[in-house]
C-alpha positions in Angstrom: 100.9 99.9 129.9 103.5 99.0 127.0 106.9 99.7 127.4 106.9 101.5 123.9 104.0 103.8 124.5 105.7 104.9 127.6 108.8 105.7 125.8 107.0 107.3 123.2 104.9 109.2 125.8 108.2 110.1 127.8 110.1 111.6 124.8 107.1 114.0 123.8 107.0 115.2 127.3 111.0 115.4 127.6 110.4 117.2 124.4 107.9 119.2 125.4 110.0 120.6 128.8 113.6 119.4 128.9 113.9 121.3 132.4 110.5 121.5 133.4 107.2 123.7 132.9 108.7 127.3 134.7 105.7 129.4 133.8 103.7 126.7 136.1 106.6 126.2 138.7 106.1 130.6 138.7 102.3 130.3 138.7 100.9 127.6 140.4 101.4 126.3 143.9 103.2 123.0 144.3 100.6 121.6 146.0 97.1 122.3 144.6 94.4 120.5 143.5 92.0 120.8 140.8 89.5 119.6 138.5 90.0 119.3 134.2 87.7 118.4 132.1 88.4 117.5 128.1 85.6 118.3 125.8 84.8 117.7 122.5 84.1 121.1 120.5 83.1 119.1 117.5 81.6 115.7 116.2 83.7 112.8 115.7 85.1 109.2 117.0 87.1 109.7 120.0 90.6 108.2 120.7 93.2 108.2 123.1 92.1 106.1 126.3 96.1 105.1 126.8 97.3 108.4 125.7 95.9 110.0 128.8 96.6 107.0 131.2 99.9 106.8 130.0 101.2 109.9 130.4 99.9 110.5 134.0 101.3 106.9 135.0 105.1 108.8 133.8 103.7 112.4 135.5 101.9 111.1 138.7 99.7 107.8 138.9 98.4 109.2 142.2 96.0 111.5 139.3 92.2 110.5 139.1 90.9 110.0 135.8 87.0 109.1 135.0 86.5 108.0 130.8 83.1 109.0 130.0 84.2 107.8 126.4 86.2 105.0 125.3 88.4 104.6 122.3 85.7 104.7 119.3 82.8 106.1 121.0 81.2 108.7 119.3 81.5 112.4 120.5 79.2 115.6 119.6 80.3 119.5 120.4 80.0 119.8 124.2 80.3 116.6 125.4 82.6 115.7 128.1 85.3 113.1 127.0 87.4 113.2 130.2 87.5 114.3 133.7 90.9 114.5 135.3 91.3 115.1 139.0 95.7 116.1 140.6 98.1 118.1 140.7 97.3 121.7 139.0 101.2 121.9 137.7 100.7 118.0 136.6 97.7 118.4 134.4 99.4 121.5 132.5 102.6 119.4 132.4 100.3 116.4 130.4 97.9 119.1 128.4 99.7 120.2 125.2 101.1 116.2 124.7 97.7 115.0 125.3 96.1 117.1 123.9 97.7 117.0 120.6 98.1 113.1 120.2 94.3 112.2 121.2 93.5 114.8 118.5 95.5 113.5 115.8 94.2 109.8 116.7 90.3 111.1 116.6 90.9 112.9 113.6 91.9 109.4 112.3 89.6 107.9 113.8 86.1 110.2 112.9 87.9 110.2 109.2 87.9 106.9 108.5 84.4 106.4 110.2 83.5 108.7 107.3 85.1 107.1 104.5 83.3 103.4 106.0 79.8 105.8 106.3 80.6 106.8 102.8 80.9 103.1 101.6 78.4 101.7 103.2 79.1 98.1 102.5 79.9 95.7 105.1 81.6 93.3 102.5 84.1 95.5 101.4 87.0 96.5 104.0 88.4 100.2 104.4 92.3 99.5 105.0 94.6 102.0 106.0 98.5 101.9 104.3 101.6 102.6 105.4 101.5 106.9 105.2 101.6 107.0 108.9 103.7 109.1 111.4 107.2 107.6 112.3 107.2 106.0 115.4 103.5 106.0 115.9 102.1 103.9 113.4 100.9 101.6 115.6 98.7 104.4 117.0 97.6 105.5 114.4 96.1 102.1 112.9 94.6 101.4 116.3 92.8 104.5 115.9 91.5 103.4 112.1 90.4 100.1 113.8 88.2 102.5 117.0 86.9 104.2 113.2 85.6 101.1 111.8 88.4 100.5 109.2 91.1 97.5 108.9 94.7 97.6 108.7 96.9 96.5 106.1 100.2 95.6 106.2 101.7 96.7 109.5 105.7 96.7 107.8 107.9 95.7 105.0 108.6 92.5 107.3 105.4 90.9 107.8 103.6 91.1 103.7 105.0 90.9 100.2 103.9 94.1 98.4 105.5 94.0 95.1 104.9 97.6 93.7 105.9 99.4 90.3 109.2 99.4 91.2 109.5 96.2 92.5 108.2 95.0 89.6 110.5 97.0 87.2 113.9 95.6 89.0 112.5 92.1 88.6 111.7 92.3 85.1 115.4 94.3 84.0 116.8 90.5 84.7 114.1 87.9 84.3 110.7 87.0 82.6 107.3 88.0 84.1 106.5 84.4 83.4 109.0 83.0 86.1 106.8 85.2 88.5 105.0 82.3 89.8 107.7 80.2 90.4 108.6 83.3 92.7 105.7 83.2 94.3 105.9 79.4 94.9 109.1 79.3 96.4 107.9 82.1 99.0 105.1 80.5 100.1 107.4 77.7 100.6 110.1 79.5 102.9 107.1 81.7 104.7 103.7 80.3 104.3 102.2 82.8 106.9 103.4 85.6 104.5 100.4 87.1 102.3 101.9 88.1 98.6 100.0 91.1 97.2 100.8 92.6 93.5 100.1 95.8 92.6 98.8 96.0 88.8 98.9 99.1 87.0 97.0 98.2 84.0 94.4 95.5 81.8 97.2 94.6 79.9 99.3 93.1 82.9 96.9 91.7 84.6 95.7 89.4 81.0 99.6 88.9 80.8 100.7 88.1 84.5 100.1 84.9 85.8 98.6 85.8 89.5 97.0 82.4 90.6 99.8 82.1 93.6 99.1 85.8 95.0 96.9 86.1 97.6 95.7 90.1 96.7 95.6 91.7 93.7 95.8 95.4 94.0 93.9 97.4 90.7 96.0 100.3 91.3 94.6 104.1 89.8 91.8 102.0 87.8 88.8 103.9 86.4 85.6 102.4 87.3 85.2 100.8 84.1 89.0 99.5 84.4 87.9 98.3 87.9 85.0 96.5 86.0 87.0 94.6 83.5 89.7 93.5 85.9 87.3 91.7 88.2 85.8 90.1 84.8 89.5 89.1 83.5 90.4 87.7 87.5 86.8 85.8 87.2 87.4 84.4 83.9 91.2 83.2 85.1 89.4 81.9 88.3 92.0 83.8 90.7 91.0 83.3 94.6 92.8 86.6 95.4 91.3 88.7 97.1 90.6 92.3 95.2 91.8 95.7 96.4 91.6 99.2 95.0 93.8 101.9 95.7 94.8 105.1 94.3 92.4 108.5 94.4 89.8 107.3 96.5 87.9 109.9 98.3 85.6 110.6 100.2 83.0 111.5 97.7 84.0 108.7 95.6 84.0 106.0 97.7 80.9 105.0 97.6 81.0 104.2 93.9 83.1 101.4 94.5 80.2 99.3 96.0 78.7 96.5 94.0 82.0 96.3 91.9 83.0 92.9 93.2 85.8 94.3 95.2 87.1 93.1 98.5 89.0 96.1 99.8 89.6 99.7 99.7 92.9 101.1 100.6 93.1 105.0 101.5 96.0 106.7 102.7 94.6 109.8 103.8 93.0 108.1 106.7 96.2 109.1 108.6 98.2 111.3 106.1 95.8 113.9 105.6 93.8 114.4 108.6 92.3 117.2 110.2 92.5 116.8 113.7 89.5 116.6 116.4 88.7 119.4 118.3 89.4 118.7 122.0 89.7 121.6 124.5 91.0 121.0 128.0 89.8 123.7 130.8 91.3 123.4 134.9 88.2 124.6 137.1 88.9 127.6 139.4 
């Protein structure tokens, strides 16, 4: 198990009881036994496989747990996810953690199955962005990955994203024709590093000179903005790949297909989620 799940997973539960559970330590014998069972109450993609394992590897390893799903299996109301056998006082210890973390990752998870559903196009990829949860980020775009989608750009270290802003600074002090030379002398110092420009209008993109980026993003573009800027890109015969972003939803999504487009990016795959119903219940 990674070292930085486990701290993760120890902080919630340090959170969670800083001197241990006392309504269980009241309630339930030290030493009993039983039998839990996590069911799904609704229809979705489940997540959470090292979750589970990895808080009851910090709570007691000696607990017996049987997966009946794995991470991105799909679940319907009533099915069994997960069958825990230890320590009654253990299993309530894990449950509200557990419980709340494999939900958040299926909700991620069964959304962005839906946005890729919604799509339906193999050719273009559904990305995740950086609206994650502090901290668990790296959950979270494991769980878009069990739903079918891609991740972009894990941090500011490892891509060039030059944004609005970005682009604003640079251009208070210099010429957006020097932006190649940029570009040039990045791929230079880094040539693993991907350089992806974020263009807010027509205008920029007929003015830029983009043939040293490796994505161009068409950033809140109507459809028939979406439309000309693949044309312009075409006719300047960029290799960049093509991404959209901005306002994609689930009902629109699937009129991006056919527009010559390469990827999607969608940030409510993990910042507006609605998590997946997963009950818990300790057999008498």
């Amino acid at each position: 198990m990674e070292d930085s799940l486990l701290f993760l997973l120890q902080a919630a539960l340090d959170e969670d009881m800083p001197n241990g559970d006392i309504t269980s330590e009241l309630m339930v014998p030290e030493n009993l036994t039983q039998i839990a069972r996590i069911t799904s109450k609704a229809s979705g993609i489940f997540y959470g496989t090292e979750i589970i394992s990895g808080i009851f590897d910090l709570l007691d390893s000696n607990t017996q747990i049987v997966f009946h799903h794995q991470n991105g299996d799909r679940v319907t109301k009533g099915d069994e996810v997960v069958t825990i056998t230890g320590k009654s006082r253990v299993i309530l210890k894990a449950e509200r953690v557990m419980l709340n973390l494999i939900q958040r990752l299926s909700g991620i998870a069964t959304r962005t199955s839906q946005f890729v559903t919604a799509l339906d196009d193999a050719t273009i990829q559904v990305l995740d962005t950086r609206k994650t949860t502090p901290l668990f980020r790296f959950l979270e775009r494991r769980a878009v990955v069990a739903g079918g989608g891609t991740n972009h750009r894990l941090n500011l270290s490892d891509m060039v994203l030059i944004k609005e802003n970005h682009l604003a600074a640079f251009l208070a002090t210099s010429r957006d024709d020097l932006l190649p030379d940029l570009f040039d002398q990045m791929h230079t110092k880094s040539p693993d590093i991907k350089i992806e420009i974020e263009i807010e209008s027509l205008e920029q993109l007929r003015t830029f000179d983009l043939s040293k980026v490796d994505i161009i993003m068409f950033d809140n573009f109507s459809l028939e903005m979406i439309r000309d800027g693949v044309r312009i890109c075409r006719e300047k015969s960029y290799t960049a790949k093509l991404e959209v972003s901005g306002n994609v939803t689930l009902a629109s999504i699937g009129q991006y297909k056919g527009l010559g487009i390469d990827r999607i990016s969608v940030g409510s795959l993990t910042h507006t989620v609605e998590a997946l119903d997963l009950s818990l219940r300790i057999e008498n």
